[in-house]
N, C-alpha and C positions, 0 to 999 in steps of 0.2 A: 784782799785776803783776810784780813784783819775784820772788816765789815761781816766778810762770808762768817769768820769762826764765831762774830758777835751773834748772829743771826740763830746759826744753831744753838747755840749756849743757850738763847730764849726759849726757840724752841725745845728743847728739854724742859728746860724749866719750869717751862707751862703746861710740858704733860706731866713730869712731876708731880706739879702743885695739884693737876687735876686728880690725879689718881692719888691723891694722899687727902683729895677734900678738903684744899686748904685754900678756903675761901677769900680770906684775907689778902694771903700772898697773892693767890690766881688775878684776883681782882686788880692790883698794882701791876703785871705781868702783862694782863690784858690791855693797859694803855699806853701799852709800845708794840704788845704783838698780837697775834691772828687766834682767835679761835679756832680753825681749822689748820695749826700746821701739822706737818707727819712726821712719827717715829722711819728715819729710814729702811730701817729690816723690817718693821714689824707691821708698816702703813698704818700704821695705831692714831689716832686722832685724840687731844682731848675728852672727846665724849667717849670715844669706846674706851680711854684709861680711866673715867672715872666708873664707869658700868663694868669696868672687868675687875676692880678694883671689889667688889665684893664678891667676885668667887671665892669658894673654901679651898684651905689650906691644904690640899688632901696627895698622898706618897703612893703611889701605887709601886711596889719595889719591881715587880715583873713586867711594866711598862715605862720604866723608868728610861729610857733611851729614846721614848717619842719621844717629836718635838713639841713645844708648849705652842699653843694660840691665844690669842687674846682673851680671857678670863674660861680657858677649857684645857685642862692638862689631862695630858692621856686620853683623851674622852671620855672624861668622866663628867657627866652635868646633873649630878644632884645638886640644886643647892634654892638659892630664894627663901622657901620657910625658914629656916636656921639662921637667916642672916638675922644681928641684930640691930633694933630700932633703931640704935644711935647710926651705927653704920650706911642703915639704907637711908636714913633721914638727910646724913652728909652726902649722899649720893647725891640723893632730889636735888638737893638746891645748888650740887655743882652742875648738875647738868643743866638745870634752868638756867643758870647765870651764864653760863656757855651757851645756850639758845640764844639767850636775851642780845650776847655779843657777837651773833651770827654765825653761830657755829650750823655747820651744813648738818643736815642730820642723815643724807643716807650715802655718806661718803663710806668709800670699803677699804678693809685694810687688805694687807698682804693675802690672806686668809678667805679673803671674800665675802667678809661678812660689812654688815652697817653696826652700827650702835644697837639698836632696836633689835637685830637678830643673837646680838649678846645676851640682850637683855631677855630675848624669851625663850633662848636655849637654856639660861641657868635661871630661866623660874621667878627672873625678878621683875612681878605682874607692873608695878608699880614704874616701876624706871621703863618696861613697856609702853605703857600707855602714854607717857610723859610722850616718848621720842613717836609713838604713832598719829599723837594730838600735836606734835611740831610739824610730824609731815603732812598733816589736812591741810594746816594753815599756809605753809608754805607750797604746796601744791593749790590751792584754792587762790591764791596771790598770782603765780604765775598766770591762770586758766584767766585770770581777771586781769592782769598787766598786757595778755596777747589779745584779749576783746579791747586795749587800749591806742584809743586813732591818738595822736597829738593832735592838736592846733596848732596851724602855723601864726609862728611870730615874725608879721611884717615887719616889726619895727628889727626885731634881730635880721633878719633877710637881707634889711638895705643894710645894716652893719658889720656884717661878716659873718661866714656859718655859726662861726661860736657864738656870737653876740659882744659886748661892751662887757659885760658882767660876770663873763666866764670865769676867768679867775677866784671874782668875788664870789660863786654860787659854790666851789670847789671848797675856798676857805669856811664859808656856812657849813658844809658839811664837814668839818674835819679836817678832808684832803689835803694834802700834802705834795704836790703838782711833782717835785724835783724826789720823790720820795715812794716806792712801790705800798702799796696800803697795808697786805696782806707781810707778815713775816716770812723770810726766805725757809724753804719746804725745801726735800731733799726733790732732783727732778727726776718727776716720774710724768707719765701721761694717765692722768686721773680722769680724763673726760671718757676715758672707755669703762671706767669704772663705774660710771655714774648711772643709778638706775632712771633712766628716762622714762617718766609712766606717758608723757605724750605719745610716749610710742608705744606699740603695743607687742616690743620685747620680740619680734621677730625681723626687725631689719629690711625692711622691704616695704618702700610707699606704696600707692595706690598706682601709682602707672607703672611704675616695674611688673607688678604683680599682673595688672590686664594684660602686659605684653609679653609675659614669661609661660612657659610653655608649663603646662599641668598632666599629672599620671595618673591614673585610678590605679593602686595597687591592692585589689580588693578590700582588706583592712584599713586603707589610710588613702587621703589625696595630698599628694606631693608636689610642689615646686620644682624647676626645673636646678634648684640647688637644695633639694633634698628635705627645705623645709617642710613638716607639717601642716599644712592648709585645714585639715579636718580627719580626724580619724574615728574609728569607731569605739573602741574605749570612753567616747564620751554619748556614747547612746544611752546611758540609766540617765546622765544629767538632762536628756532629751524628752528620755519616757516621763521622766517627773515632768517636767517643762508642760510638756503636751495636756498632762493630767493638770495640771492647776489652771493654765490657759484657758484649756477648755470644755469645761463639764461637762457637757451637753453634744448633742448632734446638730447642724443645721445653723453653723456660726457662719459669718463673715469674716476673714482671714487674711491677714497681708503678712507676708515675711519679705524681710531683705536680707538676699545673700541663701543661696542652697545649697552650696556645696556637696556634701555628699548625699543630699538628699534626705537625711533621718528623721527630720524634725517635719518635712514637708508628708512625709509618706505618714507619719505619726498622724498628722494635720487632717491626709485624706480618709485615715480609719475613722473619724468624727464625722464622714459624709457633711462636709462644712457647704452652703448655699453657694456660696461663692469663695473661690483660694485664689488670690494673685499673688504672684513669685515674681519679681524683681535681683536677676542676676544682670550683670555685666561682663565677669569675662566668658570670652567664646569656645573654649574647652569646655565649659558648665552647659553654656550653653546648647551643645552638639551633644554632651551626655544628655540633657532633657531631651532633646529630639529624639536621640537614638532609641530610648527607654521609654516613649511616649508618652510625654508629657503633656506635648503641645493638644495632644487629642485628647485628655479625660476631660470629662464632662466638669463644667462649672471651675476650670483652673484656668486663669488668663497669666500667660507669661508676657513681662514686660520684660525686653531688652534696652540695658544701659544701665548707668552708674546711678543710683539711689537721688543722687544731688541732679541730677536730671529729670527723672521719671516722675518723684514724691511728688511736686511741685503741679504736676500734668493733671495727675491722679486728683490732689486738693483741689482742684481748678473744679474739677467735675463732681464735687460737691457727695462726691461718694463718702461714704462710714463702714467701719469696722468693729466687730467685736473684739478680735483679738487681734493685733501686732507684735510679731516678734523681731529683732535682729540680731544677724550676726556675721558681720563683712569682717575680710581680711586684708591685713596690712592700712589701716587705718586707724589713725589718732582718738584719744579722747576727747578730744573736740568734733569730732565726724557724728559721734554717740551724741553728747551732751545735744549738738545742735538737731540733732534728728527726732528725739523726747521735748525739746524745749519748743523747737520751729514747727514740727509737723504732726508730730502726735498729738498734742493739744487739738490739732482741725480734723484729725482723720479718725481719731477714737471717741464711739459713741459713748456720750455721758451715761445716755439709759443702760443698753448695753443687756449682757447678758444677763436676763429674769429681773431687770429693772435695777442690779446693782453695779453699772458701770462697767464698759470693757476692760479689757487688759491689756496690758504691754508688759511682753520681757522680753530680755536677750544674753547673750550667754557672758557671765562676768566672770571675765578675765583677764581683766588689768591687772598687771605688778606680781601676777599668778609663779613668778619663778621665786620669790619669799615672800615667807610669811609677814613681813611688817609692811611692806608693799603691796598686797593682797588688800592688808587691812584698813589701811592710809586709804588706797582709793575706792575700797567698799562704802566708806565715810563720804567720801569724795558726792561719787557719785548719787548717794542717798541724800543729801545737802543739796545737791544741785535739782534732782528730783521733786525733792521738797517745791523749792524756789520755782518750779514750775509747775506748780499744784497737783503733785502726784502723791499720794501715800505708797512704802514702799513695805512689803510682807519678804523676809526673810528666811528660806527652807533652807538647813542646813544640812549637806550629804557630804557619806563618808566616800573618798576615794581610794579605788588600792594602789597597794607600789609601784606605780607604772614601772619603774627599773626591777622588781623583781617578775612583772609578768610578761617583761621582754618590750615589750610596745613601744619602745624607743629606739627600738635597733633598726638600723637605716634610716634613722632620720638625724639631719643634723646638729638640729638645736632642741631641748626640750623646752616648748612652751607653757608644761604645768609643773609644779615639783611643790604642792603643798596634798594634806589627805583630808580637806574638807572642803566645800564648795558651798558657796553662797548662794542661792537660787532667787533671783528676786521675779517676785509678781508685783507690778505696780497699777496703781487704779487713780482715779479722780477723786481728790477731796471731797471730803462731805456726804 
């Protein structure tokens, strides 16, 4: 019991010291306890006390009966310019020195927010970028820890799973075997809280989704649990798409993933030489037949899963002008390995009027906030990079999908920011 009351006592203290920028203290604090414990009511972390820790001071008497959130009272979020230099300067480098001691950066409080969405609700660009350039890293770490095979160690093998050394490797690090590492946090289940950009924030792998039954409700394609698969609200992001892809008449064209069709029908108004569509599930499938697809001239449909088909199509030494994708219910590793593994062999260097085809697809990773949005906008522009692509970014405005209804009857919303990133990508050089 005693242990327990020690534990908290820390943690306070360390959010304290965080949200008072007290470097010193924090620092001494930090080598007994966790950069990530939590405020029990408020799920307040270190980082979002020292980021809310410069909101203004501000009395609203006719809303004075809300309740407070983590550096936003009443809803009131002017603030950032007015902060002063010394202030936001003690911010920076608690927050740093909390990175530096692993502090998680897109943990959420009671509130629903991460650090990051404190920091660009009240304006403070600086303490933004800080926590969006923690989550590249730490998301580019993971994406590179899961392309990580081990070596097996014979000589540990014949020694026991652990090894001879186990202990010792525990002590090189720190560890403390008889001793939990992290300081005791009030218990909550924070794994549901966690934004997983692996996942593409609708809950549903790749074999659920082919086996789960699908709706055309004129305006939107629905899962057989109500999610969003594709709606039409995202047709301007299409008609741009279509426009920059394709200038001309008389391309070569590959897309994966058709879903509602908008981007493919856009594809046939360019009268493209050749259009191959690569769907997998068989609701899509049967809308193509029904709607005739299978018959227009110069459109070859390939049935099955991208990670199947790609690999057939590369064999037969075929090129493209334009590639686009945009599958559902799959990881950003599905993406990454699709641009890195196959686009490279299937997109013509010459390409359209001698300056290289194109590849895009619809970005919307981490699309449900804005600091996650922008983490993996970074993300995937770095990995792009790394596989010889230059990447052109068209910025479009979105409207309130909640004030124009577009949400209603669907369970989850998959977008909830009002700008959109458009990327056209090409071959170096």
């Amino acid at each position: 019991m005693a242990e327990e009351t020690d534990a908290d006592m820390l943690a306070q203290m360390i959010l304290l010291a965080a949200a008072q920028h007290d470097l010193v203290k924090l620092k001494n604090l930090l080598r007994n306890g966790s950069a990530n414990v939590q405020d029990p009511e408020t799920g307040s972390t270190p980082l979002h006390a020292a980021i809310a820790a410069c909101a203004p001071d501000i009395e609203d008497e006719d809303n004075k009966e809300a309740p407070p959130v983590n550096g936003h009272i009443n809803g009131v979020s002017e603030a950032g310019s007015s902060q002063s230099s010394e202030l936001l300067e003690g911010a920076l480098k608690t927050v740093r020195l909390l990175l530096q001691n692993g502090a998680i950066w897109n943990d959420l409080d009671s509130s629903n927010e991460t650090p990051g969405c404190i920091a660009n609700r009240l304006g403070l660009e600086q303490l933004y970028d800080v926590m969006v350039d923690a989550g590249v890293r730490a998301e580019i770490l993971l994406n590179r820890l899961d392309e990580y095979e081990p070596l097996e160690d014979v000589e540990s093998e014949e020694e026991g799973e652990d090894g001879p050394d186990a202990e010792d490797n525990n002590e090189r690090l720190g560890l403390d075997q008889d001793e939990p590492v992290v300081a005791d946090t009030p218990a909550q289940d924070t794994s549901a809280q966690q934004d997983n950009f692996a996942d593409d924030q609708r809950e549903v792998n790749s074999e659920q989704f082919l086996q789960s039954h699908l709706t055309y409700h004129g305006d939107r394609l629905l899962d057989a649990d109500k999610n969003g698969v594709m709606m039409t609200w995202e047709k301007d992001i299409m008609e741009k798409t279509a426009k920059l892809l394709t200038p001309k008449e008389g391309l070569r064209i590959l897309n994966i993933g058709h879903g509602m069709g908008i981007i493919d029908e856009l594809f046939q108004s360019q009268a493209p030489s050749t259009h191959h569509i690569v769907e997998a599930h068989p609701a899509v499938l049967a809308r193509l037949r029904e709607t005739g697809w299978y018959e227009k001239p110069n459109v070859l449909i390939h049935e099955g899963r991208w990670q199947d088909v790609v690999p057939k199509i590369l064999e037969q030494d075929q090129s493209f002008d334009v590639i686009y994708f945009d599958t559902f219910a799959e990881d950003y590793k599905a993406l990454r390995n699709f641009f890195s593994e196959y686009v490279i062999g299937l997109l013509d260097a010459q390409g359209i009027e001698g300056e290289g085809g194109r590849f895009g697809f619809f970005n919307g990773l981490g699309a449900d906030r804005q600091v996650c949005y922008d983490v993996y906008t970074k993300v995937v522009e770095m990995d792009l990079f790394e596989a010889g692509f230059d990447t052109e970014w068209e910025e479009m405005t979105i409207p309130d999908l909640d004030e124009t209804g577009e949400w209603a009857g669907v369970r989850r919303k998959y977008w909830a920011l009002d700008k959109y990133k458009l990327p056209v990508c090409k071959f170096m050089g």
